[in-house]
Residue, then its C-alpha position, 0 to 999 in steps of 0.5 A: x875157593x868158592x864163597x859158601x853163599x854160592x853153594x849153601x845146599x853143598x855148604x850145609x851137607x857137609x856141615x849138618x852131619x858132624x854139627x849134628x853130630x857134636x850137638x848131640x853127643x859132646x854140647x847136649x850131655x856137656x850141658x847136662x853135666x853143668x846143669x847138674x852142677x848147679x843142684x843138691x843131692x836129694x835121697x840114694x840118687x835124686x837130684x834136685x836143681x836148686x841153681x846153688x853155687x854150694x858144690x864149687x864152693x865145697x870144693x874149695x875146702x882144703x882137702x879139695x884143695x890138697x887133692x887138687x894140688x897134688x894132682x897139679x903137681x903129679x900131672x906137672x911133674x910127668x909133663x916135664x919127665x916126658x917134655x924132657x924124655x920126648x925131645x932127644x926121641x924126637x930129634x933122634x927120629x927126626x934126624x934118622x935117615x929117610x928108611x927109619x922114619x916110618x918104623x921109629x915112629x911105628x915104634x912111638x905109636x905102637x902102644x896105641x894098639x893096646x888099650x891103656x887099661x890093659x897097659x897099665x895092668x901090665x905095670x903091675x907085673x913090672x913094678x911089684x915086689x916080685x916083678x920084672x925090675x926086681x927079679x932083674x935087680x934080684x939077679x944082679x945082686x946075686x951075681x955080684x954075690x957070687x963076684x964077692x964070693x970068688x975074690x973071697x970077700x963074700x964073708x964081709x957081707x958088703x951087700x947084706x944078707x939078703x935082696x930087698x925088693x923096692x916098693x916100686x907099687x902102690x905109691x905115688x912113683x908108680x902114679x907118675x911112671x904109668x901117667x908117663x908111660x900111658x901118655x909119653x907118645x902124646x909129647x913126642x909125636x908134636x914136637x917130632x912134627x916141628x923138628x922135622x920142619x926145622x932149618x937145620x942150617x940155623x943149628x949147622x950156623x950156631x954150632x960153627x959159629x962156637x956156641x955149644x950144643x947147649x946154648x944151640x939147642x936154647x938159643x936156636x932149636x927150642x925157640x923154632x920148636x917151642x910150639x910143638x913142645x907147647x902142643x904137648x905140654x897141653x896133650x900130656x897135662x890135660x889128661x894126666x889131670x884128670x887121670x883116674x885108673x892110672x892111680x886106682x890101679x898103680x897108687x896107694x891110699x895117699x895117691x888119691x887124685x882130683x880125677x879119682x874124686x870125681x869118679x867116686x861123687x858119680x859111682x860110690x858116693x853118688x853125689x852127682x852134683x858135686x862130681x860135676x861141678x869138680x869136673x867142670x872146675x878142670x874144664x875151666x882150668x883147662x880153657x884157661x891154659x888153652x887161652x893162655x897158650x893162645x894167647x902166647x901165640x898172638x903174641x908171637x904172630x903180632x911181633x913177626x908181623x911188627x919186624 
């Protein structure tokens, strides 16, 4: 390829519009936003920028701190339920004959033309006490009843009077499940795309060899795959973080995430700076990861070049 010098008017045209176009839209309010997270609250909706470190010294206070925590945890724990859920996805695609591709991965896609509000309400219908799961164990429990009572040992009443709907609504479970099921094909789609460039004579190699096909799978597959499995690691994590509809409509009170907290400061609280300066902690934490994963990829490009 040319050197750019040769051709700058061509160089310019195509970096003008997008460069503008970031400028603009993501660096112009991104900045906006830090400023703000350097003023006061002043009356209803004023904000003065005072420049103080106040608003992210407040968020280290320990109900922050709680919150931010749990939001860790809940984001971290649907991370590893779809890193372990995406990965037997992944291979199944990967590994199906060449005419299933395209619809498996139609299937894994599909929920992206659904708006994730409108999937997330539909949850509502399948956890609560009167929805799908529980009218589904409800019949269960009848039909075993109804076995009980043939074999004539209904009267001992072995699965109590009646069906007690579980609490699957309104509590952090349902946080998880819809943090999940929203994000779910941001994990597989990476690691199906490093699958499917595997050498899959390594894992015919290993398994002939005598190891089992869990020691293949930690010996030889997940170190070929682990970039892809980084990739969404990062995907999933970084918008379960800072989800905030998820927990409004499917948590309960004590389901209170970081995410909802910053969505409060700028609509009911409107305390502007302080949701800004909470937002912009996320982002911090988010290019520390970034980096980090980075940084492991140095590492690894370093040591192949070293051997």
């Amino acid at each position: 390829m040319e050197s750019w010098r040769k051709n700058p008017l061509v160089f310019w045209a195509y970096l003008l519009p997008p460069g503008l176009w970031l400028l603009l839209f993501f660096l112009v309010p991104l900045a906006l936003v830090w400023v703000l997270s350097f003023g006061e609250k002043s009356g209803i909706v004023g904000v003065d920028i005072t420049w103080t470190l106040g608003n992210y010294a407040r968020a280290f206070e320990p109900i922050y701190l709680e919150i931010f925590w749990k939001s860790l945890v809940t984001a971290a724990a649907a991370t590893v339920i779809c890193l372990v859920v995406g990965y037997p996805v992944a291979f199944a695609i990967a590994f199906a004959p060449a005419r299933w591709k395209p619809l498996l991965l139609l299937l894994v896609v599909l929920p992206f033309w659904i708006n994730v509000l409108i999937r997330t309400y539909a949850l509502i219908a399948v956890f609560r006490s009167r929805g799908f799961i529980n009218f589904g164990l409800e019949w269960l429990w009848n039909q075993a009843n109804a076995a009980l009572d043939l074999i004539g040992l209904g009267g001992l009443q072995l699965l109590g009077e009646r069906f007690e709907p579980l609490a699957l609504l309104y509590n952090n479970f349902a946080v998880t499940a819809g943090i999940v099921y929203a994000f779910f094909p941001f994990m597989v789609l990476p690691l199906y795309a490093n699958i499917e460039k595997l050498d899959r004579s390594y894992i015919e190699a290993s398994l002939d060899l005598g190891a089992s096909q869990w020691r293949t799978f930690l010996s030889v597959t997940f170190p070929l795959t682990w970039q892809g499995a980084a990739s969404g690691i990062l995907i999933v994590f970084i918008p379960a973080l800072g989800a905030f509809f998820i927990p409004d409509l499917l948590g309960g009170s004590d389901s209170v995430l970081i995410g909802n907290v910053i969505e409060r400061q700028f609509k009911s609280a409107n305390d502007w700076p302080f949701g800004a300066a909470l937002s912009f902690l996320l982002m911090y934490a988010t290019f520390g990861m970034l980096a980090l994963r980075a940084f492991a990829a140095g590492r690894k490009a370093a040591r192949q070049r070293g051997e």
